[in-house]
PyMOL commands that place a pseudoatom at each C-alpha (Angstrom):
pseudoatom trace, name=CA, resn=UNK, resi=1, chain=A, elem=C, hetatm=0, pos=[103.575, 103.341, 104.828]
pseudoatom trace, name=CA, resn=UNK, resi=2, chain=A, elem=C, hetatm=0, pos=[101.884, 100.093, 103.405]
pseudoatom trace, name=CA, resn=UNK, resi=3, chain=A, elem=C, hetatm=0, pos=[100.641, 99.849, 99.775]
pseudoatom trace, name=CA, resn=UNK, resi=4, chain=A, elem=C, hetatm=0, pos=[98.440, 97.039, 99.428]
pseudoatom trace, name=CA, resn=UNK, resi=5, chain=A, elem=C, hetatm=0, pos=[98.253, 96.053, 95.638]
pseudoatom trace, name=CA, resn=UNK, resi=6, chain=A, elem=C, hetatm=0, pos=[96.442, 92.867, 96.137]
pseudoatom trace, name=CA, resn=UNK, resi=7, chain=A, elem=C, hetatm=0, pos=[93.929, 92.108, 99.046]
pseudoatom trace, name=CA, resn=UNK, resi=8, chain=A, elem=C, hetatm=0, pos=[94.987, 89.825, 101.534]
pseudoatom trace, name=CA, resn=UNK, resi=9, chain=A, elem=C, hetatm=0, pos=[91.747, 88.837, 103.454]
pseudoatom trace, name=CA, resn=UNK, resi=10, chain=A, elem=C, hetatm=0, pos=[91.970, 89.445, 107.285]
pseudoatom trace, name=CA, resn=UNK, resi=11, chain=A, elem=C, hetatm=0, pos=[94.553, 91.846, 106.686]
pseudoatom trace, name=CA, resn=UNK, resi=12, chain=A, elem=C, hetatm=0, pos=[94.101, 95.727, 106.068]
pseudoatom trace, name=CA, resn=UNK, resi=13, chain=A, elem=C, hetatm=0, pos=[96.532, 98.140, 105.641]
pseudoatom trace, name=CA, resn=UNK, resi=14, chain=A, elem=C, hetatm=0, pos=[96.095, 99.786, 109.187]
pseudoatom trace, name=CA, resn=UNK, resi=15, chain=A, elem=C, hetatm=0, pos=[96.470, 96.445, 110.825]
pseudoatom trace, name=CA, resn=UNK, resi=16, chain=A, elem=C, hetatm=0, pos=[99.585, 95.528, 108.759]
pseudoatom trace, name=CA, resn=UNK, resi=17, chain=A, elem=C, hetatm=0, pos=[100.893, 98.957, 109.501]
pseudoatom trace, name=CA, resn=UNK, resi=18, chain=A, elem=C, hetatm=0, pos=[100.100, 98.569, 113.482]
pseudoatom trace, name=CA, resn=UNK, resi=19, chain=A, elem=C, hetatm=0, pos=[102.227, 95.024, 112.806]
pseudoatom trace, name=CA, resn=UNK, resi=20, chain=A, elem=C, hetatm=0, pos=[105.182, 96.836, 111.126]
pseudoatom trace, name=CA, resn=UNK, resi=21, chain=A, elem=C, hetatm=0, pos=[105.636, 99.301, 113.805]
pseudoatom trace, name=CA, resn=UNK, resi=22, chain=A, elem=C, hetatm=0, pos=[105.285, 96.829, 116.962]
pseudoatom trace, name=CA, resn=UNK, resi=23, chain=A, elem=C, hetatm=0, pos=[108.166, 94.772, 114.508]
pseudoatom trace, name=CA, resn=UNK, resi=24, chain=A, elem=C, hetatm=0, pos=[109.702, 97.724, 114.361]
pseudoatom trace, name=CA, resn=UNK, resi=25, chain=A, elem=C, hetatm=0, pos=[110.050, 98.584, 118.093]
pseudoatom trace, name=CA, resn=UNK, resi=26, chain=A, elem=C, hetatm=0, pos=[110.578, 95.204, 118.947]
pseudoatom trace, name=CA, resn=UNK, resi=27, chain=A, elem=C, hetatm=0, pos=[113.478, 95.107, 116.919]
pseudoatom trace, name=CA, resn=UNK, resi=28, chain=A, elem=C, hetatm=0, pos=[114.818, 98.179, 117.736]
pseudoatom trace, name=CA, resn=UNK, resi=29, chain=A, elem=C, hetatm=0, pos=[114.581, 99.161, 113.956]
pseudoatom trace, name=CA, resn=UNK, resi=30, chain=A, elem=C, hetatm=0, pos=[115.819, 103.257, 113.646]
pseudoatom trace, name=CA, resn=UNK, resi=31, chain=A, elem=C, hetatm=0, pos=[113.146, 104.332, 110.951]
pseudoatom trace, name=CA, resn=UNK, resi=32, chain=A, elem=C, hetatm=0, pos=[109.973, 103.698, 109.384]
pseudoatom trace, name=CA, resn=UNK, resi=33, chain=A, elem=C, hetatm=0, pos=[109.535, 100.492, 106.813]
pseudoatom trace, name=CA, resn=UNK, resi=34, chain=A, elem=C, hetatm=0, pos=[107.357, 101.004, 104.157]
pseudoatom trace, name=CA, resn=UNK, resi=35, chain=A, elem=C, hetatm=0, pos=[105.897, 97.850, 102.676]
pseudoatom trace, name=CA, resn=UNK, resi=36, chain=A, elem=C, hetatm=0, pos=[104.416, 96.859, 99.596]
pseudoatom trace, name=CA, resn=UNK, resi=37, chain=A, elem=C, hetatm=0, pos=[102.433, 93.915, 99.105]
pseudoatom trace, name=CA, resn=UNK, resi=38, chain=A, elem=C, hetatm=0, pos=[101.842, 92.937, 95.267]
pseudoatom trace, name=CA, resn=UNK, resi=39, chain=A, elem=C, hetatm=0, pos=[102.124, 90.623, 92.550]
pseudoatom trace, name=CA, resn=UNK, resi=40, chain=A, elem=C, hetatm=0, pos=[104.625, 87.940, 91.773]
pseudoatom trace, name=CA, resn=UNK, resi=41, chain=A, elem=C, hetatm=0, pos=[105.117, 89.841, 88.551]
pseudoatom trace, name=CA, resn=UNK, resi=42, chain=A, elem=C, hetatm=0, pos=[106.199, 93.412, 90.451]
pseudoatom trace, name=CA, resn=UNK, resi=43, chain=A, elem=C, hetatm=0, pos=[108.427, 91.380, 92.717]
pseudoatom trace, name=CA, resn=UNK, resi=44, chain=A, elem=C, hetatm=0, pos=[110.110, 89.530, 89.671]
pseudoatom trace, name=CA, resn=UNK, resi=45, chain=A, elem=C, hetatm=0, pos=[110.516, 92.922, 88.219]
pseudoatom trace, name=CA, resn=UNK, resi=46, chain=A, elem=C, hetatm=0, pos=[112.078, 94.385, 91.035]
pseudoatom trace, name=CA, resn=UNK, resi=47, chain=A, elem=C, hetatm=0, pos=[114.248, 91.388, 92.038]
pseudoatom trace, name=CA, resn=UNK, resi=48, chain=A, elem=C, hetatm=0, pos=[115.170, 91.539, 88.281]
pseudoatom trace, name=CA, resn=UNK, resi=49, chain=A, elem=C, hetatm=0, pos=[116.135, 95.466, 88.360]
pseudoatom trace, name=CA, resn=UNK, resi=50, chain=A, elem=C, hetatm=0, pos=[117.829, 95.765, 92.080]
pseudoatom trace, name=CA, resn=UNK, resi=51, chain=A, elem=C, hetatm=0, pos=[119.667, 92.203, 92.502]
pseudoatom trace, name=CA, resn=UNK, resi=52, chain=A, elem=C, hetatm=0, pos=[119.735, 91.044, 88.756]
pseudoatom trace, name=CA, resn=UNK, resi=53, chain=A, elem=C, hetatm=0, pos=[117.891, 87.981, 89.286]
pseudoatom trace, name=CA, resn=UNK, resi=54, chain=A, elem=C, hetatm=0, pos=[115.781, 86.998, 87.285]
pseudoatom trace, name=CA, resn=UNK, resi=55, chain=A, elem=C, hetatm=0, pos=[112.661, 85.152, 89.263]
pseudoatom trace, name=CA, resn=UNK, resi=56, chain=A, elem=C, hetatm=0, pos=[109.547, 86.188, 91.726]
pseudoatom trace, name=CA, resn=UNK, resi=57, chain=A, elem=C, hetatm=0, pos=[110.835, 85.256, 95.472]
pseudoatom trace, name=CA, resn=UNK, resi=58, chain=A, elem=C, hetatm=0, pos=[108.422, 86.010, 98.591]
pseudoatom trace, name=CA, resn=UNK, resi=59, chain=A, elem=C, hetatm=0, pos=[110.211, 88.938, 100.021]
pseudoatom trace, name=CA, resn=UNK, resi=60, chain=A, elem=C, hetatm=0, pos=[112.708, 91.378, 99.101]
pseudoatom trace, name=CA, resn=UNK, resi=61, chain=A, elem=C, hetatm=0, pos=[114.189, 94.207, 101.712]
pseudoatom trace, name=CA, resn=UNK, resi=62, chain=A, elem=C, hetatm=0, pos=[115.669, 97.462, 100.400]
pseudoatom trace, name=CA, resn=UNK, resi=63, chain=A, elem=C, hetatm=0, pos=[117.769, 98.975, 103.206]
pseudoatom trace, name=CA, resn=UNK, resi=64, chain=A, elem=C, hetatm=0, pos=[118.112, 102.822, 102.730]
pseudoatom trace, name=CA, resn=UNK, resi=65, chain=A, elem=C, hetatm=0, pos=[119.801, 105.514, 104.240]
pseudoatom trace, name=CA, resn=UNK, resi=66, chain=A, elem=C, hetatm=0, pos=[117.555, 108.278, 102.702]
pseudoatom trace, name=CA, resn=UNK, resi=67, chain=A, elem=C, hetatm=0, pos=[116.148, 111.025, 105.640]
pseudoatom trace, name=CA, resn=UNK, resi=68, chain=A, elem=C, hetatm=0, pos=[112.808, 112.247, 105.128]
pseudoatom trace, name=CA, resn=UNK, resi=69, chain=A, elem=C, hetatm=0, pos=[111.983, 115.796, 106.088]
pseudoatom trace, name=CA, resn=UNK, resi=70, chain=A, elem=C, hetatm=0, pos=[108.886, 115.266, 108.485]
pseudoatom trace, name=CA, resn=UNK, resi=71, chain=A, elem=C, hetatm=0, pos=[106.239, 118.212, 109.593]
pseudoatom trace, name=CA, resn=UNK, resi=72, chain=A, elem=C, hetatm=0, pos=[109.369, 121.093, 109.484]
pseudoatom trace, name=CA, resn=UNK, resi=73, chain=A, elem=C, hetatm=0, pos=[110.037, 120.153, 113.356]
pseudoatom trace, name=CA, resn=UNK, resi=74, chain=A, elem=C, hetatm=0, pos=[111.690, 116.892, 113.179]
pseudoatom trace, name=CA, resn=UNK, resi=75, chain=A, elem=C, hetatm=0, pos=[113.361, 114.486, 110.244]
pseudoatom trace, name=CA, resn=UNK, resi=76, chain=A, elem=C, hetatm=0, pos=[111.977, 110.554, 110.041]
pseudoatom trace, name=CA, resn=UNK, resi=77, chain=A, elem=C, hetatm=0, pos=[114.609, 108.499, 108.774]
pseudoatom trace, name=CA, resn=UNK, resi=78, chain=A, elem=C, hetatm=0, pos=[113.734, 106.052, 106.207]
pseudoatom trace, name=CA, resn=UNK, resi=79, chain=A, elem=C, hetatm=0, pos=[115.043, 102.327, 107.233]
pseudoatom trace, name=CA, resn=UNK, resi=80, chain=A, elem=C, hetatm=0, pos=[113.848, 101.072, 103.981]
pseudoatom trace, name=CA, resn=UNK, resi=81, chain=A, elem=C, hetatm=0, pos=[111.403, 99.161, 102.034]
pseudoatom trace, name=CA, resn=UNK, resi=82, chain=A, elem=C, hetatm=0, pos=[109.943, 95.375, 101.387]
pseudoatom trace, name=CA, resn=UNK, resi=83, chain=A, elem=C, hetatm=0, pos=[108.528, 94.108, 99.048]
pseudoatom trace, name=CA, resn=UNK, resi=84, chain=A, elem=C, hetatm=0, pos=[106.278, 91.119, 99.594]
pseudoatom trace, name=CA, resn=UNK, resi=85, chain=A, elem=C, hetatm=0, pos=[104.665, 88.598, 97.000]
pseudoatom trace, name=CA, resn=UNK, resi=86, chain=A, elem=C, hetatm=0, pos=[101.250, 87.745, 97.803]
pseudoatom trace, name=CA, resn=UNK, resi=87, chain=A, elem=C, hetatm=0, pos=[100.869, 85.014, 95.159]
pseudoatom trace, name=CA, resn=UNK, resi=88, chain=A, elem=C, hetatm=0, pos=[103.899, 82.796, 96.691]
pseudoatom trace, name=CA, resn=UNK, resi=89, chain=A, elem=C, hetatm=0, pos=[102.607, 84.311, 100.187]
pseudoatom trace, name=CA, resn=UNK, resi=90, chain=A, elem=C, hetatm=0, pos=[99.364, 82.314, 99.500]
pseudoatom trace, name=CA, resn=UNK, resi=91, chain=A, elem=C, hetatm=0, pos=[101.205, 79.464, 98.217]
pseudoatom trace, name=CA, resn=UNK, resi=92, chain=A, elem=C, hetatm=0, pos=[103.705, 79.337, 101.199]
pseudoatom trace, name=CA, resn=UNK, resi=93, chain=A, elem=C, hetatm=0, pos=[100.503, 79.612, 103.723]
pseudoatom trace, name=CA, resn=UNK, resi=94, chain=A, elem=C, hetatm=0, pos=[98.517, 76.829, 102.312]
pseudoatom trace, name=CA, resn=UNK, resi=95, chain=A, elem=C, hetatm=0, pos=[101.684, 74.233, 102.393]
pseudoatom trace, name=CA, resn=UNK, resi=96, chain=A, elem=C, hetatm=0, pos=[102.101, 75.500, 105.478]
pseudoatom trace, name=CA, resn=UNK, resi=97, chain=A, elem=C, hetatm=0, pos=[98.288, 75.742, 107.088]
pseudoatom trace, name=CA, resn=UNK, resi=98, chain=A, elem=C, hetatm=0, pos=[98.457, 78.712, 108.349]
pseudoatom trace, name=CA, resn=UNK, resi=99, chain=A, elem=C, hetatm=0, pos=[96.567, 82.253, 106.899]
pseudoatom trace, name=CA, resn=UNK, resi=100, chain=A, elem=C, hetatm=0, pos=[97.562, 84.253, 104.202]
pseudoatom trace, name=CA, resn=UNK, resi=101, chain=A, elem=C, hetatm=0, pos=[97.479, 87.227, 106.679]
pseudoatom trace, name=CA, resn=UNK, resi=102, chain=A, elem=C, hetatm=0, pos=[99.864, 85.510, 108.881]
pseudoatom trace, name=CA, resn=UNK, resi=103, chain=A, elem=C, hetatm=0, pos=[102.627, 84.673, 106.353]
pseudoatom trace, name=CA, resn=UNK, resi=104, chain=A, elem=C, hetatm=0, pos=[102.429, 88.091, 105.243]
pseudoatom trace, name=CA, resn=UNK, resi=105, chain=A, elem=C, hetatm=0, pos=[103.661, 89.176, 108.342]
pseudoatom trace, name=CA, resn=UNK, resi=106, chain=A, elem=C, hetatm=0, pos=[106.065, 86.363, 108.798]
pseudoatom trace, name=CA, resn=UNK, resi=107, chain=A, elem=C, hetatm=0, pos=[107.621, 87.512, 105.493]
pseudoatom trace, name=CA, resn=UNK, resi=108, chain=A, elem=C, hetatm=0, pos=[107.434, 91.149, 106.960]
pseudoatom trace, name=CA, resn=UNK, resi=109, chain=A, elem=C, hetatm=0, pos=[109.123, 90.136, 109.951]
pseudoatom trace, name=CA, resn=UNK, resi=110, chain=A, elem=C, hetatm=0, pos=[112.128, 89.190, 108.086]
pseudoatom trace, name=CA, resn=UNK, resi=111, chain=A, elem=C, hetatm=0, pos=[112.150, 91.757, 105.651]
pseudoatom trace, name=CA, resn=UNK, resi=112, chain=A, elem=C, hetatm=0, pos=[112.517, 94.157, 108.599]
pseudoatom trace, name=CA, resn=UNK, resi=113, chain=A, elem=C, hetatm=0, pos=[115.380, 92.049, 110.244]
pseudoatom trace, name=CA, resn=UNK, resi=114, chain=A, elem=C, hetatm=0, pos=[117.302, 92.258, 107.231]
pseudoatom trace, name=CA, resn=UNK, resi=115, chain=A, elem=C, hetatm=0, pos=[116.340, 96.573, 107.140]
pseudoatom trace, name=CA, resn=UNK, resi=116, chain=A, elem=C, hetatm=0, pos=[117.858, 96.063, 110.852]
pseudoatom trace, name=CA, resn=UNK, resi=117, chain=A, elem=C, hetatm=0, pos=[121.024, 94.679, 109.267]
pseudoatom trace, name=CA, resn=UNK, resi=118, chain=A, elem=C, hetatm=0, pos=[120.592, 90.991, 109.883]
pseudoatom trace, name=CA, resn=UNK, resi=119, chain=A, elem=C, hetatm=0, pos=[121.913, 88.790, 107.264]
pseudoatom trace, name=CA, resn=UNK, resi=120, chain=A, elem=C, hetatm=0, pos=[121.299, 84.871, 107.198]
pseudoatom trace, name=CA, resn=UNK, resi=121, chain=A, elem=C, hetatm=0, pos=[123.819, 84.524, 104.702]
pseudoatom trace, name=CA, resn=UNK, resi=122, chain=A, elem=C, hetatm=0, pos=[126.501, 85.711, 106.384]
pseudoatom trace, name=CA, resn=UNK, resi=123, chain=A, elem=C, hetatm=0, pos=[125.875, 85.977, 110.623]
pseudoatom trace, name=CA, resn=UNK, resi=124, chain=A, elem=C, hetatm=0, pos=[125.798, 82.034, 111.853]
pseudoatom trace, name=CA, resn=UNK, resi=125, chain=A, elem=C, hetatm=0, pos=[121.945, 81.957, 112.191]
pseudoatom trace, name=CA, resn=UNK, resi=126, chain=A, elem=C, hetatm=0, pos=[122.200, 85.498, 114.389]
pseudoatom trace, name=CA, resn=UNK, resi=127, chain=A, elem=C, hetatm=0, pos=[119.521, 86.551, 111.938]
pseudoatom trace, name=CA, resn=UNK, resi=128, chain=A, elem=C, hetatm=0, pos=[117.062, 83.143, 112.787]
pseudoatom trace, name=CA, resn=UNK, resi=129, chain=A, elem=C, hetatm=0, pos=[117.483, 83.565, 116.183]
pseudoatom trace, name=CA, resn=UNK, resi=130, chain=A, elem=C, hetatm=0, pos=[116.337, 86.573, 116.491]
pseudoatom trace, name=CA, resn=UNK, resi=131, chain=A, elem=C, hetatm=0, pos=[113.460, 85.785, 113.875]
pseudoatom trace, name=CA, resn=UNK, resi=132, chain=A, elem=C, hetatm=0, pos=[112.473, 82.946, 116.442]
pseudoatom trace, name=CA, resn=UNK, resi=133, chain=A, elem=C, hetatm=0, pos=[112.234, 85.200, 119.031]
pseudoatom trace, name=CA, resn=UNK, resi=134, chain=A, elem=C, hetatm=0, pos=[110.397, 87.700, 117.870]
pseudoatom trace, name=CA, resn=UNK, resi=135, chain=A, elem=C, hetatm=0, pos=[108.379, 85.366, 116.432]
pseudoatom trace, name=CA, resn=UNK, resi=136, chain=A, elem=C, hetatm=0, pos=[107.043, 83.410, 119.194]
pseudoatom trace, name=CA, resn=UNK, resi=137, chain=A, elem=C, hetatm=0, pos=[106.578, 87.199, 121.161]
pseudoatom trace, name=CA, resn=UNK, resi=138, chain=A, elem=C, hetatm=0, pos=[104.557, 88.318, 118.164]
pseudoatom trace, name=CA, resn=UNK, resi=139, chain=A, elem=C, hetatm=0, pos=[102.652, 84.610, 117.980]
pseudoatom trace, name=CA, resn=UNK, resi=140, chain=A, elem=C, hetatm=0, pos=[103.734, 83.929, 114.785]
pseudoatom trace, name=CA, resn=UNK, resi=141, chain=A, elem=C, hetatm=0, pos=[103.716, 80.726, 112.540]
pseudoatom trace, name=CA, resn=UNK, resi=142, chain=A, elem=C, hetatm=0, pos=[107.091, 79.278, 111.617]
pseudoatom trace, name=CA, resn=UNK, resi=143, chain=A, elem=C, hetatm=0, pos=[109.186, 82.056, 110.664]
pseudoatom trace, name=CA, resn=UNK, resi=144, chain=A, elem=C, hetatm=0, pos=[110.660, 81.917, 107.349]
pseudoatom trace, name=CA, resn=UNK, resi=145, chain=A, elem=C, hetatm=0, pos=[114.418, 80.969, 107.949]
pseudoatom trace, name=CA, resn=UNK, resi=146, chain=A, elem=C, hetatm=0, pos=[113.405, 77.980, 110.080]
pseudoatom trace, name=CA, resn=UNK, resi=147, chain=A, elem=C, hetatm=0, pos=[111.458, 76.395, 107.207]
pseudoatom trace, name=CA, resn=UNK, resi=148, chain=A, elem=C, hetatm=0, pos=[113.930, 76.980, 105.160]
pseudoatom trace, name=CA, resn=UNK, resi=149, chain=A, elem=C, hetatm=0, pos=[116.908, 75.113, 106.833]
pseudoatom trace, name=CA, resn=UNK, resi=150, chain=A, elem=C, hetatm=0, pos=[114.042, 72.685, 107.556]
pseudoatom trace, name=CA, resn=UNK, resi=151, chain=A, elem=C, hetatm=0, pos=[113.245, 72.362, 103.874]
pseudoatom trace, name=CA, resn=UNK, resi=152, chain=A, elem=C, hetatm=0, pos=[116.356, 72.503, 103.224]
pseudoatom trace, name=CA, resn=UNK, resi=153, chain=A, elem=C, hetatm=0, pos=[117.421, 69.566, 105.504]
pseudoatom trace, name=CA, resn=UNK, resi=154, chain=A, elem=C, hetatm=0, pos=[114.637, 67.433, 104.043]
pseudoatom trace, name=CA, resn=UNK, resi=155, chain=A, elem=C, hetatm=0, pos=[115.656, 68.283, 100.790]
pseudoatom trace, name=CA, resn=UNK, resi=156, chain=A, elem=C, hetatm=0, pos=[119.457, 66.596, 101.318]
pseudoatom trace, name=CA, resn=UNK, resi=157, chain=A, elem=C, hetatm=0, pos=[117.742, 63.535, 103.559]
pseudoatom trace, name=CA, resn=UNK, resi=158, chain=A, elem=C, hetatm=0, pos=[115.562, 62.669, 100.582]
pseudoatom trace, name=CA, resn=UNK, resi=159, chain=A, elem=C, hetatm=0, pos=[118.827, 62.836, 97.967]
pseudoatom trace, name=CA, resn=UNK, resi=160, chain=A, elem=C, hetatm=0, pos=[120.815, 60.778, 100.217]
pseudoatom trace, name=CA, resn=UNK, resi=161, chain=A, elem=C, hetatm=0, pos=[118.035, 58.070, 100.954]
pseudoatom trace, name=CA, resn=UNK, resi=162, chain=A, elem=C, hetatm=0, pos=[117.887, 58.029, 97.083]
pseudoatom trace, name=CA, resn=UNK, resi=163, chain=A, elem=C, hetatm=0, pos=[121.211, 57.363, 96.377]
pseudoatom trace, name=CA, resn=UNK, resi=164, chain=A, elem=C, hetatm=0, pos=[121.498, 54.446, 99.076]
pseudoatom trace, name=CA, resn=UNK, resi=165, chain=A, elem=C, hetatm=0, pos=[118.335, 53.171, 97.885]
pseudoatom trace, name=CA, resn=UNK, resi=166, chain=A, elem=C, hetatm=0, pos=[119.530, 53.168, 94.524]
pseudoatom trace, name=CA, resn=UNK, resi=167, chain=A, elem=C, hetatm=0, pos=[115.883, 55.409, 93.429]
pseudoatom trace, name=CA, resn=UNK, resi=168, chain=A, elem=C, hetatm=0, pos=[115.410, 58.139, 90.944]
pseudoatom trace, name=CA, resn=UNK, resi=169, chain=A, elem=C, hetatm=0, pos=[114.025, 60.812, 92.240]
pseudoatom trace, name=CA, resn=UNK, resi=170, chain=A, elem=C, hetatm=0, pos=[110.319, 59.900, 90.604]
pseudoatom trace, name=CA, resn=UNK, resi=171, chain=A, elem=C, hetatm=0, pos=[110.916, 56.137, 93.032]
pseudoatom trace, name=CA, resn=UNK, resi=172, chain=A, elem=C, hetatm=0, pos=[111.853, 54.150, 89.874]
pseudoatom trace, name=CA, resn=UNK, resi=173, chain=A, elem=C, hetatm=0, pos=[114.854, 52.124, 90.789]
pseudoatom trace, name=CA, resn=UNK, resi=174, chain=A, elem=C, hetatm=0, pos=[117.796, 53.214, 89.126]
pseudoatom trace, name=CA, resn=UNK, resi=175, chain=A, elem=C, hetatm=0, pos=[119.366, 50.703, 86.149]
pseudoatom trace, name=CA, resn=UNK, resi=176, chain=A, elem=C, hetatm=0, pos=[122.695, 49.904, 87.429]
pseudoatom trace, name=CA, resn=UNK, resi=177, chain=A, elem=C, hetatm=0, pos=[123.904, 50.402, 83.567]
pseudoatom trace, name=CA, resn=UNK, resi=178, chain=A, elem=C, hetatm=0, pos=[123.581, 53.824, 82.692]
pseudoatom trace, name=CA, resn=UNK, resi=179, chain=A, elem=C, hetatm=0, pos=[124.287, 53.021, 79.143]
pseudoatom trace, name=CA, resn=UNK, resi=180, chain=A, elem=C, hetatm=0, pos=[121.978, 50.201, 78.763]
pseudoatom trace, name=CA, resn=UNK, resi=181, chain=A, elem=C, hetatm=0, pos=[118.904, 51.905, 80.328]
pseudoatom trace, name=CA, resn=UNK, resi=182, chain=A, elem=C, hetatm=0, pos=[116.329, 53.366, 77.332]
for i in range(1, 182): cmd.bond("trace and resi %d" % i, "trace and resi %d" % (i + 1))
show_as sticks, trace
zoom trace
């Protein structure tokens, strides 16, 4: 099931389902993903009741081993939910020129790796492999673990060309004092 709480133009909530299942398949993912796409405030909220933290982020994953009762005949199991903020989606996708649509389902794409039980934290980049992959077969933009060691990487370059260069982080050079600077 997809709830969307906020319109995402190019995107409806049959297409995004259509994308969820191909994921899904692709991924060999046992059970349906529901997805939710909403505010930065519901996602705060929810990141701030189920992991304690207390900030918006773009996606959060909810793995679940609940088993739904389907028509009487057969049982769907549940693989979980994500939850997906379209405010920093819209952010990420104009830094990154590509559509809001398409970082929605970048950002669904690894909420449903992580339902699968892929965890970049912890598997030595099993989890952005796999991302790539599926990625490039589902002609994706940059998926969202590769932009983030890439940020990432940037982030340290720029720190330690700062601290050779003897910069602040604003370009000012740095008084080589401490004490004397005002």
């Amino acid at each position: 099931m997809v709830i969307l709480q906020k319109r995402v133009a190019g995107l409806t909530r049959a297409s995004l389902e259509r994308f969820v299942q191909r994921s899904g398949r692709a991924l060999g993912l046992s059970g349906v993903a529901n997805v939710l796409v909403t505010t930065s405030a519901a996602v705060r909220a929810l990141n701030r009741q189920f992991r304690r933290q207390n900030k918006a982020t773009d996606v959060l994953s909810f793995p679940s081993p609940l088993v739904l009762a389907g028509n009487g005949r057969r049982r769907t199991e549940l693989a979980g939910d994500i939850a997906i903020s379209a405010d920093i989606a819209k952010q990420n996708a104009a830094r990154l020129g590509h559509s809001l649509a398409d970082e929605i389902k970048v950002l669904v794409l690894h909420g449903i790796l992580h339902l699968a039980g892929f965890d970049h934290e912890r598997d030595n980049g099993a989890m952005a492999r796999r991302e790539l992959e599926l990625r490039q077969m589902l002609k994706l933009p940059t998926a969202l673990i590769e932009r983030t060691a890439s940020e990432k990487t940037a982030s340290k370059n720029a720190l330690v060309y700062r601290r050779r260069s003897g910069t602040t982080s604003h370009g000012k050079k740095r008084p080589r004092n401490p004490r004397s600077a005002s």
